[in-house]
BAFIVO-528761 format. One record per residue (C-alpha): y, z, x; residue in one letter. Coordinates in steps of 0.05 Angstrom, whole numbers, padded with zeros to 5 digits, always signed. Last residue first. Layout:
BEGIN
YZXA;...
//
This chain:
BEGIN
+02014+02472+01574X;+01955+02448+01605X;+01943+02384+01585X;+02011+02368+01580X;+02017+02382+01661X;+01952+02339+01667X;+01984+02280+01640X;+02039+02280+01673X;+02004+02282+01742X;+02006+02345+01776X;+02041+02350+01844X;+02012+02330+01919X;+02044+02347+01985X;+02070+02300+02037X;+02110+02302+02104X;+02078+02384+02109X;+02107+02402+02178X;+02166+02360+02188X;+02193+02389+02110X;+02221+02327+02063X;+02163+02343+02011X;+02142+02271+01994X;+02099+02274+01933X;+02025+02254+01923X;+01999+02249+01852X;+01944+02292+01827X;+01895+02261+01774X;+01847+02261+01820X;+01851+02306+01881X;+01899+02296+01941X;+01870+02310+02004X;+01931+02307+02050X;+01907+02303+02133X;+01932+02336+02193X;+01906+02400+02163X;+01839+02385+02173X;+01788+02330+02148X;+01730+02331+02158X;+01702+02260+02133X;+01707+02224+02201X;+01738+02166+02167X;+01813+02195+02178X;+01790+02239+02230X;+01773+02178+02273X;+01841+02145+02262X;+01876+02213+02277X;+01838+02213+02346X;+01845+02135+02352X;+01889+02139+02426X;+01944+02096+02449X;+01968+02100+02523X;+02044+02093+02534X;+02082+02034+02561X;+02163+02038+02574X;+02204+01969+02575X;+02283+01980+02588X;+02317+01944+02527X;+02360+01887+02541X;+02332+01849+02477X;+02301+01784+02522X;+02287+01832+02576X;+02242+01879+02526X;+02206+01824+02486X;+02192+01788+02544X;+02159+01856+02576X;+02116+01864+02512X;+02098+01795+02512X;+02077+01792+02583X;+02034+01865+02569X;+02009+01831+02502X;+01984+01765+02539X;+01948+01809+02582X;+01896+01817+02533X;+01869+01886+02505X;+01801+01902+02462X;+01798+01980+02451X;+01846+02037+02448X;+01903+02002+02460X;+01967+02010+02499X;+02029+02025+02464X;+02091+01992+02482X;+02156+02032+02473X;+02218+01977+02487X;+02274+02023+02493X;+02347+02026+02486X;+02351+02017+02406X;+02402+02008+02358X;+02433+01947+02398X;+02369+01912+02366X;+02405+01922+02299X;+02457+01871+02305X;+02402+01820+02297X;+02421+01785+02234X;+02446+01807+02180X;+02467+01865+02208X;+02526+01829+02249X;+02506+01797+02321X;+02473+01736+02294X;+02514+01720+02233X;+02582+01717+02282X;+02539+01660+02321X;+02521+01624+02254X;+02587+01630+02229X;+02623+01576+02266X;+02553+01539+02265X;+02557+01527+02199X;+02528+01575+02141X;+02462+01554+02114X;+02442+01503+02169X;+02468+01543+02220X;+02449+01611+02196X;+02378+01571+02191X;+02385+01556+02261X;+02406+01624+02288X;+02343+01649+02250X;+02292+01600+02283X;+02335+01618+02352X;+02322+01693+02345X;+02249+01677+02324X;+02241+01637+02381X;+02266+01697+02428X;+02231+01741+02405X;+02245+01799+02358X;+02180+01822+02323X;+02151+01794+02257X;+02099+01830+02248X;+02009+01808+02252X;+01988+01800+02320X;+02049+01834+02362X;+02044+01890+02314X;+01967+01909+02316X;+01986+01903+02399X;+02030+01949+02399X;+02097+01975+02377X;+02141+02025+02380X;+02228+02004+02391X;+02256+02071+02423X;+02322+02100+02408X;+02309+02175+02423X;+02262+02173+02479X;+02248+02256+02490X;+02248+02268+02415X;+02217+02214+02392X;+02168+02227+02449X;+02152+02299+02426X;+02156+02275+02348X;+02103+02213+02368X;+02049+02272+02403X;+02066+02314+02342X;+02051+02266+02284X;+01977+02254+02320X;+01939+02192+02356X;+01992+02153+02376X;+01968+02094+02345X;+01971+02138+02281X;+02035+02165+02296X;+02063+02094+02305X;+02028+02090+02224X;+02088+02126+02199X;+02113+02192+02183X;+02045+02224+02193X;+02009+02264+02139X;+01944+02227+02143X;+01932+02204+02075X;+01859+02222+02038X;+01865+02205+01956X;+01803+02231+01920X;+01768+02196+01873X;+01770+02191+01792X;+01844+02175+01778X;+01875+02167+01831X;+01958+02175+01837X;+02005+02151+01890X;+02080+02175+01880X;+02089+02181+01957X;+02060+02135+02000X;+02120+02084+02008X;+02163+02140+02025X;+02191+02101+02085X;+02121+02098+02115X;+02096+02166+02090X;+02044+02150+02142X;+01981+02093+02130X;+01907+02080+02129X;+01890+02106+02071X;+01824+02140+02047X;+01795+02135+01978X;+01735+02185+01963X;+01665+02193+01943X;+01656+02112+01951X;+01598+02087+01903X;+01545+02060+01951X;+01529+01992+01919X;+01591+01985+01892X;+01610+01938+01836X;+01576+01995+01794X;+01634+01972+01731X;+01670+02052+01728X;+01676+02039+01807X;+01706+01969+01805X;+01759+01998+01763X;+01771+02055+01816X;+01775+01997+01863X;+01834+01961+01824X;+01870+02026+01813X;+01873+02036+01882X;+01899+01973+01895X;+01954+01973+01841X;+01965+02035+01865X;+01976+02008+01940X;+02018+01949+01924X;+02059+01990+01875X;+02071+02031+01933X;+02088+01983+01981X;+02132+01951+01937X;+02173+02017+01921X;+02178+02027+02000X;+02205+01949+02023X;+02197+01937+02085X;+02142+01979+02083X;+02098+01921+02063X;+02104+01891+02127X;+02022+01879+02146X;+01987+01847+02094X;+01929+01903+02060X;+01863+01899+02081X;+01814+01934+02032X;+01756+01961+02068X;+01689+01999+02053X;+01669+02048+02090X;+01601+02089+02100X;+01597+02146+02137X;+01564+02154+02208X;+01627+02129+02238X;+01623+02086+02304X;+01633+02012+02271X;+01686+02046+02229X;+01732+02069+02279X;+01721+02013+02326X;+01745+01969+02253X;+01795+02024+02247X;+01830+01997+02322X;+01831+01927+02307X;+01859+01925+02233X;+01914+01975+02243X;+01970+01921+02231X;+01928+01898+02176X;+01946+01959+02137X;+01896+01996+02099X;+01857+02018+02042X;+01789+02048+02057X;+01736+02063+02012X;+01696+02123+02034X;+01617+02141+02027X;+01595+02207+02058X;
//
């Protein structure tokens, strides 16, 4: 089987293993990590990407023509939903977001979002390529509050929501531990990260099983196939996070 992959460059380490031990063939667009920031630019990223390999299709740009377009993300905020392909396959693991995927499945991270209500995920995809909260990124904002504002109303800045008011959301720092290449500067970061927020530090082992499937090419029921012309849709139910709907096009078509 021959897949094009579309992913986040937070996931870049663990689906390059992935790939490097599938026997399929994968192609890779890497997309910038933060994207799902913002949901309705994450999507147009991600059609506009899909589009732009389907066109490179209908030229023979590929030498192995992929069968199918896998991505490497959740729902992440919705971001995923309202994707349509045209000519390939679209192959989403149905995960909320891509800590599931570090995870390994949507029910492993729903037991400990359950269990650890109010914890910060992250690993080391994250520390490599987000913007997390240090402490030199909390004085580089404090200092452009400053420069912006004053310092009367840099301080007040800081604790509101423009700021960092939102670290008080959370009471743990959930570190997941790779499946592959680890340095201890990620460990030292993690725990930095955690004192400098007052959030108690907690490290869980990662694991590529959903990763794997992903490229594996059999895909269960953890994973959406969405065929072309189909568009995928967001269902709001824990057990089927997204579902698929005719495009326009097609629905004229047949009525």
């Amino acid at each position: 089987m021959r897949i094009h992959l579309i992913a986040c460059q937070v996931l870049c380490r663990e689906l390059s293993a992935a790939i490097a031990q599938t026997p399929n063939i994968v192609t890779v667009s890497w997309m910038p990590q933060g994207l799902h920031e913002f949901p309705g630019r994450l999507r147009e990223a991600l059609q506009a990407e899909i589009d732009r390999v389907e066109g490179q299709i209908a030229a023979g740009k590929f030498k192995f023509p992929p069968d199918c377009i896998a991505l490497g993300y959740g729902l992440c905020s919705n971001g995923t939903a309202g994707l349509t392909a045209r000519t390939r396959p679209l192959i989403l693991p149905r995960t909320d977001d891509c800590i599931a995927l570090f995870l390994g499945s949507q029910e492993r991270y729903m037991e400990y979002f359950t269990q650890y209500p109010g914890t910060y995920w992250f690993n080391g995809g994250w520390l490599e390529n987000a913007l997390l909260p240090t402490p030199e990124r909390h004085a580089a904002m404090r200092e452009e509050f400053a420069a912006l504002y004053g310092e009367d109303n840099a301080d007040f800045l800081m604790e509101s929501g423009a700021g960092w008011g939102w670290i008080k959301n959370y009471r743990t720092c959930g570190y997941i531990s790779p499946t592959g290449y680890e340095t201890p500067a990620w460990r030292q970061e993690a725990a930095g990260m955690a004192a400098f927020c007052g959030w108690e530090l907690m490290e869980v082992s990662g694991s590529r099983l959903l990763l794997d499937g992903l490229l594996a090419g059999d895909w269960n029921g953890e994973f959406l196939c969405c065929p072309p012309g189909y568009t995928t849709r967001e269902t709001g139910m824990a057990d089927k996070l997204i579902a698929v709907n005719l495009s326009a096009a097609e629905k004229t078509t047949q009525e």
